[in-house]
C-alpha positions in Angstrom: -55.6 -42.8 -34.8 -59.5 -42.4 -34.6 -60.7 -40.4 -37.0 -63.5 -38.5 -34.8 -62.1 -36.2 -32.0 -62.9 -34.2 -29.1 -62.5 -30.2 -30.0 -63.6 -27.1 -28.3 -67.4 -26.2 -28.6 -66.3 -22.1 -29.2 -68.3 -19.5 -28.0 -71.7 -20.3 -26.6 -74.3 -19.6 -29.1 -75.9 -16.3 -30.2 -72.5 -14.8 -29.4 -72.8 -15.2 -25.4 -69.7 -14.7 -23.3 -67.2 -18.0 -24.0 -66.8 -20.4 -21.4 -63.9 -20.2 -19.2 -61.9 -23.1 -20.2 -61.5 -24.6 -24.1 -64.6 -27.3 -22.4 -66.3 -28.7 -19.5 -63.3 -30.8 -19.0 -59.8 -31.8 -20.0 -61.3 -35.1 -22.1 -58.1 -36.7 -21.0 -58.5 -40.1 -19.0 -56.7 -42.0 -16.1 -55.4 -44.6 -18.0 -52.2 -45.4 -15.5 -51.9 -47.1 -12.8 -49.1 -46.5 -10.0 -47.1 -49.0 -11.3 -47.3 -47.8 -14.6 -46.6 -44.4 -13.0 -43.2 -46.1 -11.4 -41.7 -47.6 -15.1 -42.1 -43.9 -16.4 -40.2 -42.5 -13.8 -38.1 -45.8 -13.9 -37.3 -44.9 -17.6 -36.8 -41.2 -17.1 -33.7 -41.7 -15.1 -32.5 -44.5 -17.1 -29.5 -46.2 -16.1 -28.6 -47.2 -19.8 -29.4 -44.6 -22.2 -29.0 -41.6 -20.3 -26.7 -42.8 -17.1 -23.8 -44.7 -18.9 -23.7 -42.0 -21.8 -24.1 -39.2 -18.6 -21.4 -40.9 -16.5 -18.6 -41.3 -19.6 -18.1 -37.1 -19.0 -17.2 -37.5 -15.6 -13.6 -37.9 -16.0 -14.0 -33.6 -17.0 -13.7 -33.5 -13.3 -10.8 -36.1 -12.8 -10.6 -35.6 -8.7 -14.8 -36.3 -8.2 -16.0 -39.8 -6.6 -18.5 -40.5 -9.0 -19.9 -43.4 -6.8 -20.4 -40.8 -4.1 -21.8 -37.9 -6.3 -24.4 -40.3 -7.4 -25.6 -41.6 -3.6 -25.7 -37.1 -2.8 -27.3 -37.1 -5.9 -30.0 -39.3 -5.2 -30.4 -37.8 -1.4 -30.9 -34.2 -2.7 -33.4 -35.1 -5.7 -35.3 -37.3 -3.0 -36.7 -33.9 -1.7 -37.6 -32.5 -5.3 -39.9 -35.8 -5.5 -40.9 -35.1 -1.9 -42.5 -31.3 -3.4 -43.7 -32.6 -7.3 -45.5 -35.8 -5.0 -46.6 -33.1 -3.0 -47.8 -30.6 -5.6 -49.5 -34.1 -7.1 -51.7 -34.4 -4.5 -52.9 -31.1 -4.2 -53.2 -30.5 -7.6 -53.6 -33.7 -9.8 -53.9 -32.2 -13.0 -52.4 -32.6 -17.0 -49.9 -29.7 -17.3 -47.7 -30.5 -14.5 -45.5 -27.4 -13.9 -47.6 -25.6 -16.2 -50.5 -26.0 -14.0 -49.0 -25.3 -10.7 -46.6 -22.5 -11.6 -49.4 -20.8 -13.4 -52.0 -21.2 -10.3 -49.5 -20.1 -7.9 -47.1 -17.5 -9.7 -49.4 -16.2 -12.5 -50.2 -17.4 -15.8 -47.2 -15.0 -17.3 -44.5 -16.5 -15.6 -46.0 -19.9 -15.6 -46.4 -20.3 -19.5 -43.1 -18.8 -20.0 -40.9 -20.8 -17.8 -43.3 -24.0 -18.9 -43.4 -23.8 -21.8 -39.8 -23.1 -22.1 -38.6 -25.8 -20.9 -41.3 -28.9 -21.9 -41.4 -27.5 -25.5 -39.0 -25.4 -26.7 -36.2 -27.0 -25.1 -37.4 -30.9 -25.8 -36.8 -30.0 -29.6 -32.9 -30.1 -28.7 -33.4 -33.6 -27.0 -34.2 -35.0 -30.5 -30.9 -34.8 -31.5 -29.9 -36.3 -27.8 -31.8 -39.1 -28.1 -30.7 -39.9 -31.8 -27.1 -39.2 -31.0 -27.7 -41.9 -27.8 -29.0 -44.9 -30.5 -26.6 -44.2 -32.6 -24.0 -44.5 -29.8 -25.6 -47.4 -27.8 -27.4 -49.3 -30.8 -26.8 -48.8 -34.5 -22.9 -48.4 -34.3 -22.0 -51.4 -32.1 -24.6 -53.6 -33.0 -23.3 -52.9 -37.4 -19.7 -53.4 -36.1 -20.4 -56.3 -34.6 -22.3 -57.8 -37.4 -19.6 -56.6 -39.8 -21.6 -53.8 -41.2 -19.2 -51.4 -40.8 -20.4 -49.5 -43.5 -23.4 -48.7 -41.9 -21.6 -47.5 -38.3 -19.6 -45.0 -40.8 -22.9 -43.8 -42.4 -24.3 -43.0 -38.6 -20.9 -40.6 -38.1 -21.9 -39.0 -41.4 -24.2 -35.6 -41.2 -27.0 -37.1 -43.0 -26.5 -40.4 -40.9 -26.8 -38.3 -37.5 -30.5 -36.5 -39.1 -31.6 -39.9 -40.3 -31.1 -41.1 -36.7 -33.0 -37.8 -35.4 -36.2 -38.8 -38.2 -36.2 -42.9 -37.0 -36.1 -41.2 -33.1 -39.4 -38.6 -34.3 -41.0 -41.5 -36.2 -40.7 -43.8 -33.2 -41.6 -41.9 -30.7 -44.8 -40.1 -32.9 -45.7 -43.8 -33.0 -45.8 -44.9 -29.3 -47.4 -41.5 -28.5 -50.4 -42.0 -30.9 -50.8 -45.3 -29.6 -52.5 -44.0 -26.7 -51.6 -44.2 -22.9 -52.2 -47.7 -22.4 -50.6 -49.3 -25.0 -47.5 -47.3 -24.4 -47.8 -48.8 -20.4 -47.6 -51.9 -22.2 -44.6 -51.2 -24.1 -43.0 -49.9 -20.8 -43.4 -52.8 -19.2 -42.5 -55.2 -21.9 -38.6 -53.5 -22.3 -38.7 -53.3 -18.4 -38.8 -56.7 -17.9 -36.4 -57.9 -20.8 -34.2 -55.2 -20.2 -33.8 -56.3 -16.6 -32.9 -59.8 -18.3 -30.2 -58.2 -20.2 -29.0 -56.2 -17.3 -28.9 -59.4 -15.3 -26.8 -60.9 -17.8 -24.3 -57.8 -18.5 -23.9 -57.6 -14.8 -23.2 -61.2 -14.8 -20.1 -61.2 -17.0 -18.7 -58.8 -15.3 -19.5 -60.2 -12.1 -17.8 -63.7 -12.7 -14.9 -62.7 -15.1 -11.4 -60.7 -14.4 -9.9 -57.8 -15.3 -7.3 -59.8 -17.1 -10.0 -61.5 -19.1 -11.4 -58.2 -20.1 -8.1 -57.0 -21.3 -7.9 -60.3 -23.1 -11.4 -59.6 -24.8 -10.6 -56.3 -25.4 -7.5 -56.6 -27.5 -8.9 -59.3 -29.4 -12.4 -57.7 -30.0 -10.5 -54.1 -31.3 -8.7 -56.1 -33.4 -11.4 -58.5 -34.5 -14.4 -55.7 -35.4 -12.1 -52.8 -35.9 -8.4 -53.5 -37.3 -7.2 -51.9 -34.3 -3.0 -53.1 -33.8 -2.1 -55.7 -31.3 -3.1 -54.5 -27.4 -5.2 -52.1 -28.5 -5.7 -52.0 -24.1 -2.5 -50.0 -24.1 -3.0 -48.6 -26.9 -6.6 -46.9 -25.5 -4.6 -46.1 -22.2 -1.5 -44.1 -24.4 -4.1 -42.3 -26.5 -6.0 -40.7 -23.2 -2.5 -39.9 -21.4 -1.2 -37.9 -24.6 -5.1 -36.0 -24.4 -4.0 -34.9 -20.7 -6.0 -37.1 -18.8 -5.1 -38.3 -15.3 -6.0 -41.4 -13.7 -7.7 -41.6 -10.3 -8.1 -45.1 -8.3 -12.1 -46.0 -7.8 -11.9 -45.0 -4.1 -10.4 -42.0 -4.3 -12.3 -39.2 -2.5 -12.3 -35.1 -2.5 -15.4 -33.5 -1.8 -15.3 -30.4 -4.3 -14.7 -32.3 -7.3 -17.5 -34.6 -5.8 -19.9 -32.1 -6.1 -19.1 -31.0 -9.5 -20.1 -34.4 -10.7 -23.8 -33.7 -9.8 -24.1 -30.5 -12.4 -23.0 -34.1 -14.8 -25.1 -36.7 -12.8 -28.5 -34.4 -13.2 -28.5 -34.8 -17.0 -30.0 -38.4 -16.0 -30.9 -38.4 -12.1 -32.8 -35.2 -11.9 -35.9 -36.8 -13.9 -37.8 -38.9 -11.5 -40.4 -36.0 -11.7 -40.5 -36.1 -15.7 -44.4 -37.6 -15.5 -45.6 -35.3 -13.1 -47.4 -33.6 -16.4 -49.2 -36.7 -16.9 -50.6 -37.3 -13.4 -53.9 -36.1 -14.5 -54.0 -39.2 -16.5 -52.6 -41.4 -13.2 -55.5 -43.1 -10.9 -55.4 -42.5 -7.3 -52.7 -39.5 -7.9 -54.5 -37.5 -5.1 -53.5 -39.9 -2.3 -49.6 -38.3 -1.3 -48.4 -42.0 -1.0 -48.7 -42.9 -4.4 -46.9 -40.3 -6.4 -44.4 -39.8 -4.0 -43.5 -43.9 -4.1 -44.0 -44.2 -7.8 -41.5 -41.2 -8.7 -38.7 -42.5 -4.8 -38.6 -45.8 -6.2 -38.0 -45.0 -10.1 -35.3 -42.9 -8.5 -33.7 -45.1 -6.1 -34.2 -48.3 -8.2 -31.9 -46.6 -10.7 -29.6 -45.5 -8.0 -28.9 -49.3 -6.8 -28.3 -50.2 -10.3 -25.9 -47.7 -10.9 -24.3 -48.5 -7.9 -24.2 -51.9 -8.5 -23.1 -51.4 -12.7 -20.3 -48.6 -11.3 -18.9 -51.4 -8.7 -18.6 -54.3 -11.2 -17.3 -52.1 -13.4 -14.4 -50.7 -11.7 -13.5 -54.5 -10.8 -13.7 -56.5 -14.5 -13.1 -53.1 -17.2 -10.9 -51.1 -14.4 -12.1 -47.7 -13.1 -8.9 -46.2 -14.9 -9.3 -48.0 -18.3 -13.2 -47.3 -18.2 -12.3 -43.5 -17.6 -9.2 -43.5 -20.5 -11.4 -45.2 -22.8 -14.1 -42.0 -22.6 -11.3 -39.3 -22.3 -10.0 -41.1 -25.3 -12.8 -40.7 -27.3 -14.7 -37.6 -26.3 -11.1 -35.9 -26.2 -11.2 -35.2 -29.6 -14.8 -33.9 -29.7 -14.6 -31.4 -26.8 -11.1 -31.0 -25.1 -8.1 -31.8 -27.3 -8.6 -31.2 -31.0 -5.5 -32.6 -31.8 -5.5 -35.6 -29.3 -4.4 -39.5 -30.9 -7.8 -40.9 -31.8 -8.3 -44.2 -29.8 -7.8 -47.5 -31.3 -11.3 -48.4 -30.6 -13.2 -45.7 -32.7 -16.6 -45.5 -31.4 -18.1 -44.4 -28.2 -16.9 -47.1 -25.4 -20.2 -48.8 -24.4 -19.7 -51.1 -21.3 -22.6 -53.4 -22.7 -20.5 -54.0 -25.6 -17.4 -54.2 -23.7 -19.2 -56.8 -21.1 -20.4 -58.7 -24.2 -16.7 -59.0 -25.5 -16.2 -61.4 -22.7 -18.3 -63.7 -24.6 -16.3 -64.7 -28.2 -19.3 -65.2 -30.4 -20.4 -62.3 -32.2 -23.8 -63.6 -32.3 -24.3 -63.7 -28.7 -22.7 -60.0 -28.4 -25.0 -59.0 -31.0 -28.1 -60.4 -29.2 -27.2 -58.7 -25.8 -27.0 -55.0 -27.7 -30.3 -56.0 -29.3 -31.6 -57.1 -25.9 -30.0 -53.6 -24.1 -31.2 -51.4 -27.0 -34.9 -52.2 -25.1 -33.7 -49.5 -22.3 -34.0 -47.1 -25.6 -37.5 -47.6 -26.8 -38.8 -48.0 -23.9 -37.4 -45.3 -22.9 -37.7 -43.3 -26.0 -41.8 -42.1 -25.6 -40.7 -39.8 -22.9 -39.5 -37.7 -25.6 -42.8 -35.7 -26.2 -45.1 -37.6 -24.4 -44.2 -35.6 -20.8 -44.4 -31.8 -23.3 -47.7 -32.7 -24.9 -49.3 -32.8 -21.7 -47.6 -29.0 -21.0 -48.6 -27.9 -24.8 -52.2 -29.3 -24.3 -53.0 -27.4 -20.9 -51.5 -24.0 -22.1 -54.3 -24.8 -24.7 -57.0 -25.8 -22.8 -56.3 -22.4 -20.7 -57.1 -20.5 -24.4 -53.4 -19.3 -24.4 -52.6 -21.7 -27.5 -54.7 -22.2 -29.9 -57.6 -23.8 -29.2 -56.9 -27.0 -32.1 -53.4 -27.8 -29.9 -56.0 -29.4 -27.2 -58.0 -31.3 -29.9 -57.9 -35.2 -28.5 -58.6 -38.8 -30.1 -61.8 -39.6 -29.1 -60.6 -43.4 -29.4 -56.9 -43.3 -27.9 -57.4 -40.2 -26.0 -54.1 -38.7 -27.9 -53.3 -34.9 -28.2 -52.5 -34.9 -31.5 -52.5 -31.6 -32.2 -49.8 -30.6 -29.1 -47.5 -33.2 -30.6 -47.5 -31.7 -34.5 -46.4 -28.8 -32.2 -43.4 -30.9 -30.8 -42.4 -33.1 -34.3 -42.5 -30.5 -36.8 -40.1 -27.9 -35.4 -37.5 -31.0 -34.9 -37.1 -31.7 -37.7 -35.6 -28.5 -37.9 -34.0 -28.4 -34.7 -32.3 -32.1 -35.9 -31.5 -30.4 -39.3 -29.5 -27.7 -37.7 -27.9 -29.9 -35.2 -27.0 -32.4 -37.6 -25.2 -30.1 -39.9 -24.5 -27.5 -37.3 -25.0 -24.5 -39.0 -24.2 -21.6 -37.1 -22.6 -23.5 -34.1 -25.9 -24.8 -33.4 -24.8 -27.7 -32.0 -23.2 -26.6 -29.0 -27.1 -25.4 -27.9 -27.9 -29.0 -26.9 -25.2 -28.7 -24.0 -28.4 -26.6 -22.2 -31.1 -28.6 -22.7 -30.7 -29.9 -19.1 -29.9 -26.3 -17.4 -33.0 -25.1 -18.7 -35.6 -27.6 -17.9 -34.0 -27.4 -14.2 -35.1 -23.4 -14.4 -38.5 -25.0 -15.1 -37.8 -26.8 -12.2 -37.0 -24.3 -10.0 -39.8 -22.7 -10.9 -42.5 -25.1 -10.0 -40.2 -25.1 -6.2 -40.4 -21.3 -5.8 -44.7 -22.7 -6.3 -44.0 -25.3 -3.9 -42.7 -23.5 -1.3 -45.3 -20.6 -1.2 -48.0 -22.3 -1.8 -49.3 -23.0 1.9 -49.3 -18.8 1.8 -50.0 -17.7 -1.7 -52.7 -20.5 -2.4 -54.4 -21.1 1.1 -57.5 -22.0 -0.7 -55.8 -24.8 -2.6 -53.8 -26.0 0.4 -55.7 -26.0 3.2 -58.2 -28.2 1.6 -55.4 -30.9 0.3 -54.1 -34.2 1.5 -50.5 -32.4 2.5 -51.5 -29.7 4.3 -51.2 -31.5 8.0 -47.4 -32.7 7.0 -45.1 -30.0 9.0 -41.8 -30.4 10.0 -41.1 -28.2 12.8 -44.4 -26.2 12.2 -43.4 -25.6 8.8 -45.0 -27.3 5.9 -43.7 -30.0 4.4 -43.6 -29.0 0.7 -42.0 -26.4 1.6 -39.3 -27.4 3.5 -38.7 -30.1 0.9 -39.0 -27.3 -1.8 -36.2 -25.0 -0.1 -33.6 -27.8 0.0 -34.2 -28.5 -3.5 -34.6 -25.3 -5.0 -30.8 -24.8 -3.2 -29.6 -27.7 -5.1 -30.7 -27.1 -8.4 -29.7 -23.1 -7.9 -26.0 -24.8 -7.0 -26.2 -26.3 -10.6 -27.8 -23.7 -12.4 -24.7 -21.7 -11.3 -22.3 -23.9 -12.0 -23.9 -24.6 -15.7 -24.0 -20.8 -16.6 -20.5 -20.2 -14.6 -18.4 -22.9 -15.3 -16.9 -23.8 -19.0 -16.2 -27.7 -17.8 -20.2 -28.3 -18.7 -19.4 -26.5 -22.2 -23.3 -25.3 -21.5 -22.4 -21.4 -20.9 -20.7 -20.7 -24.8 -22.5 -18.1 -27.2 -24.4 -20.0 -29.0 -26.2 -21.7 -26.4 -26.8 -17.9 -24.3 -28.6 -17.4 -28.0 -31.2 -19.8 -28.0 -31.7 -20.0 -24.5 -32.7 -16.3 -24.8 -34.8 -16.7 -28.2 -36.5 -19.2 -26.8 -37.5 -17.4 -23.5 -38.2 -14.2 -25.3 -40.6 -16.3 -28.0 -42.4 -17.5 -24.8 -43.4 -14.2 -23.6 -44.2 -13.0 -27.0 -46.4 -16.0 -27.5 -48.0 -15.1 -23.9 -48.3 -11.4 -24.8 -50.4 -11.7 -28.0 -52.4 -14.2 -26.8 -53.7 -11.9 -23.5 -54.1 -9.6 -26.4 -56.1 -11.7 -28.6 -58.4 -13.1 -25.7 -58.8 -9.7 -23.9 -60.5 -8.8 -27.3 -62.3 -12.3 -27.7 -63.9 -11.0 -23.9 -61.9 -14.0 -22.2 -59.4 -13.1 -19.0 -56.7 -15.0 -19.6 -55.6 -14.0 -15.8 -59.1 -15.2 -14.3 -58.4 -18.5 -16.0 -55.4 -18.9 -14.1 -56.9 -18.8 -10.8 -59.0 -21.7 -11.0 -58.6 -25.3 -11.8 -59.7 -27.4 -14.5 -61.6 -30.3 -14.2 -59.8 -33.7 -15.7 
């Protein structure tokens, strides 16, 4: 990182009033193009890391059509990337939901819900995303190079919080690289990890479910001892934890839409870069947001159609679904459920590379796969920096949490605020003290509250902000004399208000227990104390925090 930077000037001299922003302007620069737009959006809603690992809860609701939840899925998030491409256009600035909910519902209730859910909450994805390479990297690839050793250290406390520290150091990396090299990175797993998606989807394409069965049994015995047809053995093991099979086809619409409280913990992302479309060129033109965010949405939804298909044909829907009851049974349903013979999470790259005997080659494909992780992996903190830097540049953080590269153009102060406290955050999750792990289960309600806020924005805006709306790109899109935005921000504000319900009302999603209620309420309540002193401190400093608000920074 360069060591000059770009910091506020403070107050004018001989003690004149201070400016209204930190600066003249943000300092930040449009170092994205659309495309690059797209692969972040792509990556957000990634089929890999965060669908497969997503999808293995859905057998909690054994009577939903998970192939059908994810097409709904898909058709209701559609509008919530109708309003964010929307609220791009009119408003193209670094902050995102920050910078929209606090120009159209007050600085108050914007930093709170903001800052809430792209910094508080993103410490508990830490853990997430370690627990995710541990499950989809580090454990299959050691057991398949006979490292077994090094899979049981990953189980291990201190295993799980040195995954958590490789996930910070990574990701501190990519994010200090700058905005174009990370592009680059993007695009270099996106390409390569399409090869290795070609060539999963090719075993499974050209090989039978009696071949798998054949792999399977001689793979569990091969890399993990497991007895002779370990198959069954997998299949006896979920049956005695209470699960149920259901064929592929089967169809109840309730159940369905229970899945989609499940399917949002990857789909409802195709928005996670709309705090970076400050640094986006050409983000003022409607078309280009919207089709960067549709198509990193509905890219990911043909894939998963297409994975979920040839899945159900070679592994079997019902063996795929007793392989995940049998191991997350233990963890969350049935404490005293038969462990399965195949004692780590059941990855269907793995399995697809069992069709394949040479362990070299299965090796090489989970290397390959693991690029849908790191390129993946930046969107950790680079998406909250953006949130942390404008809350900053408004003079409701400290003023050093804006300070940028001058070279790379990196926030470096908003992400100390997002590495330091997770290393905590991983510390208590990885040892679990106090029940702490079971707060994780909300770190995708919450950031869908954020959501919700920024919609409640949306759809007011044509009244609340005429100023702002009249003069954008979107305001002559009405459907039935009614603007667009906020017709696409009714349908999905109802859609994520269906899930928020069922999250906070419903013990299948394990999100609504005590521990969780207690950090989602500390972290809220910090939020509004943090606001609170700081309209405090600047009403003293002779800055209006609430004038700020009203107008719109230059980029």
């Amino acid at each position: 990182m360069a060591d000059t930077t770009i910091s506020p000037p403070g107050a004018a001299a001989g003690g004149s009033r201070p400016s209204l922003f930190l600066r003249n302007a943000t300092g930040l620069v449009k170092a994205w193009s659309t495309f690059d737009a797209f692969l972040y959006s792509f990556w957000s809603v990634n089929l890999i890391t965060l669908g497969l690992y997503g999808m293995s809860f859905a057998y909690f609701v054994p009577d939903g059509q998970v192939l059908t939840a994810v097409l709904i899925t898909g058709v209701l998030v559609t509008f919530l990337v109708i309003a964010y491409a929307a609220l791009v256009s009119v408003m193209p600035r670094t902050g995102g939901d920050y910078a929209w909910q606090s120009r159209v519902l007050g600085g108050g209730v914007g930093f709170v819900l903001a800052i809430t859910g792209w910094w508080f909450t993103l410490w508990l994805w830490t853990p997430i995303y370690a627990n995710i390479l541990i499950v989809q990297f580090f454990e299959p690839l050691a057991y398949t190079l006979g490292q077994s050793g090094i899979a049981a250290f990953f189980a291990t406390q201190w295993g799980v919080f040195v995954a958590c520290l490789i996930v910070l150091a990574f990701v501190s990396l990519v994010v200090t690289l700058g905005m174009e090299t990370y592009a680059r990175i993007q695009k270099v797993c996106f390409w390569l990890g399409l090869i290795g998606l070609a060539v999963t989807c090719g075993l499974l394409l050209f090989a039978s479910q009696s071949d798998f069965q054949a792999a399977f049994n001689r793979e569990a015995t091969s890399l993990f001892g497991a007895a002779p047809n370990a198959y069954q053995g997998t299949l006896d093991a979920a049956s005695k934890g209470g699960y149920s099979p259901h064929d592929f086809t089967f169809f109840s619409l309730g159940p369905t839409l229970l899945l989609l409280p499940f399917l949002a913990f990857y789909l409802l992302w195709p928005n996670w870069g709309a705090t970076l479309y400050g640094e986006v060129r050409g983000a003022k033109e409607l078309r280009k947001p919207f089709l960067s965010m549709f198509w990193g949405l509905w890219v990911t939804v043909a894939l998963v159609v297409l994975v979920l298909v040839l899945t159900a044909k070679t592994i079997g829907w019902g063996f795929y679904n007793a392989a995940n009851a049998a191991y997350w049974n233990p963890i969350y349903l049935v404490p005293n459920a038969p462990a399965a013979p195949v004692p780590i999470w059941p990855y269907p790259v793995m399995f697809a590379g069992w069709l394949v005997d040479n362990h070299i080659f299965q090796a090489v494909l989970i290397l390959v796969m693991g690029l849908w992780f790191f390129g993946w992996a930046g969107t950790l903190f680079l998406s909250s920096t953006r949130v942390i830097f404008a809350a900053a540049f408004d003079r409701v953080l400290p003023s050093w949490a804006a300070n940028i590269s001058a070279k790379r153009r990196v926030p470096y102060g908003s992400l100390l605020l997002m590495v330091v406290p997770s290393l905590a955050v991983s510390a208590l999750f990885a040892w679990n003290v106090f029940g702490f792990a079971a707060a994780y289960l909300d770190a995708t309600a919450v950031i869908a509250i954020t959501f919700l806020g920024t919609l409640v924005a949306a759809i007011i805006l044509p009244w609340r902000r005429k100023d702002i709306y009249n003069n954008s790109p979107i305001a002559k899109y009405k459907i039935a004399g009614i603007p667009m935005i906020t017709v696409a921000g009714v349908v999905a504000a109802i859609f994520i208000g269906f899930m928020i319900y069922e999250w906070a009302t419903n013990a299948t999603y394990g999100s609504n227990s005590v521990p969780s209620a207690i950090y989602l309420g500390a972290t809220y309540l910090l939020a509004v104390v943090i606001y609170v002193i700081a309209r405090v401190v600047r009403q003293r400093q002779g800055i209006d925090l609430s004038r700020i608000h009203h107008e719109i920074p230059v980029e």
